[in-house]
C-alpha positions as CSV (number, residue, x, y, z in Angstrom):
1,X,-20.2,-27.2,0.3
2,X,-20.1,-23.2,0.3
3,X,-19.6,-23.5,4.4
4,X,-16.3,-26.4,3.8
5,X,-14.7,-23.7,1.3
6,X,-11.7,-21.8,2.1
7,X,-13.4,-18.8,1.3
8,X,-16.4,-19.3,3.9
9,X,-15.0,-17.6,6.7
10,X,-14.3,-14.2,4.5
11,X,-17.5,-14.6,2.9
12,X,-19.5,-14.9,6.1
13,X,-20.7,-18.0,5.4
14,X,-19.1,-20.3,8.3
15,X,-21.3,-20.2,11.4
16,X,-24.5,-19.7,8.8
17,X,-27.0,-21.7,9.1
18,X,-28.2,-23.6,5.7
19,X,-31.4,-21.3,4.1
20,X,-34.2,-23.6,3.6
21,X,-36.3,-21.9,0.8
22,X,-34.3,-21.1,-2.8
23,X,-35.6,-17.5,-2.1
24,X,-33.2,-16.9,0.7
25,X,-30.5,-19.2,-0.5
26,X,-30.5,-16.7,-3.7
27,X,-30.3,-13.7,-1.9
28,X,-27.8,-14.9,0.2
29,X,-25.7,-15.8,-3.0
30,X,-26.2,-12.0,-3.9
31,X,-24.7,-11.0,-0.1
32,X,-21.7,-13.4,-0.7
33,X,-21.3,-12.0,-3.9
34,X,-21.6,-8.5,-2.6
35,X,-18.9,-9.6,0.2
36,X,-16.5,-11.0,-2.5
37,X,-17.0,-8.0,-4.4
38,X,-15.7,-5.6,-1.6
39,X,-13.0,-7.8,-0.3
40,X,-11.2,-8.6,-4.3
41,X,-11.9,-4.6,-4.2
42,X,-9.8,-3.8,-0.9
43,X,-7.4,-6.9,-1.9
44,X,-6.8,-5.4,-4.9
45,X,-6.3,-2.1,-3.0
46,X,-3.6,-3.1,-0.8
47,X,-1.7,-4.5,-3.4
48,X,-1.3,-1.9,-5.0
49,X,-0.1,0.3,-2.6
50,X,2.2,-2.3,-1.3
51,X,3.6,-2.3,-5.0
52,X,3.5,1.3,-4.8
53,X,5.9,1.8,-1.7
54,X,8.1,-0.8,-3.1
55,X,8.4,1.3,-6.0
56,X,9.1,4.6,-3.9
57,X,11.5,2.7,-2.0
58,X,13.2,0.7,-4.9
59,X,14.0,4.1,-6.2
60,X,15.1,5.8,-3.2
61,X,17.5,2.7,-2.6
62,X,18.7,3.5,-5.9
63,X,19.9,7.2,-5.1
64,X,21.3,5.8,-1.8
65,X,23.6,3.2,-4.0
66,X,24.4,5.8,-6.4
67,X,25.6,7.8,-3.9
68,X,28.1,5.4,-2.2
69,X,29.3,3.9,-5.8
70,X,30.6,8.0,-5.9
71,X,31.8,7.5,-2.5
72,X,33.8,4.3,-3.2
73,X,34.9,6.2,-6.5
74,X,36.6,9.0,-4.9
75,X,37.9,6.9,-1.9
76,X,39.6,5.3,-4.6
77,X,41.2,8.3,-6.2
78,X,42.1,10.1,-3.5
79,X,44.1,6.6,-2.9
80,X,45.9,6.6,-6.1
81,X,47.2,10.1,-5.1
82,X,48.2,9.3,-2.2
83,X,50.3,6.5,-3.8
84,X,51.6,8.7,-6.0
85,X,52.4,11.2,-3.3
86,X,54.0,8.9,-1.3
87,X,56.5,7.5,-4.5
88,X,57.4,11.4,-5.5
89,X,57.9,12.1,-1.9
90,X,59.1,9.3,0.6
91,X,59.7,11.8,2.8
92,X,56.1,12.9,3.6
């Protein structure tokens, strides 16, 4: 059932022949468990420094979208006097 499982080819367990004494079928529980143990361990791991450069990069996307909304902003002004330029003197 073990070899069937989803889990048998991260476990090692695929291609492993079936122990037949309960001695070796126990310690080979206690290797699987060892395995699953290390692998949760470096699953864990990269998750958390995936969620760790999204953060980084959440917040430098931040300061980059800050900094355009003052872009925009002052395009915007420096339009409005422009207009107004242009209605106090046609001329320019």
């Amino acid at each position: 059932m073990v070899q069937q499982s989803r889990f048998a080819d991260s476990l090692g367990v695929a291609s492993t022949p079936v122990p037949d004494q309960v001695e070796k079928v126990a310690e080979r529980f206690v290797e699987m468990r060892s395995v699953a143990k290390r692998r949760g361990h470096s699953m864990g791991k990269r998750d958390r420094d995936d969620v760790g450069r999204a953060t980084r990069q959440a917040g430098e996307f931040r300061g980059y979208a800050a900094g355009h909304r003052a872009q925009a902003a002052d395009a915007r002004a420096e339009k409005a006097l422009r207009v107004t330029i242009a209605e106090k003197f046609p001329e320019l």
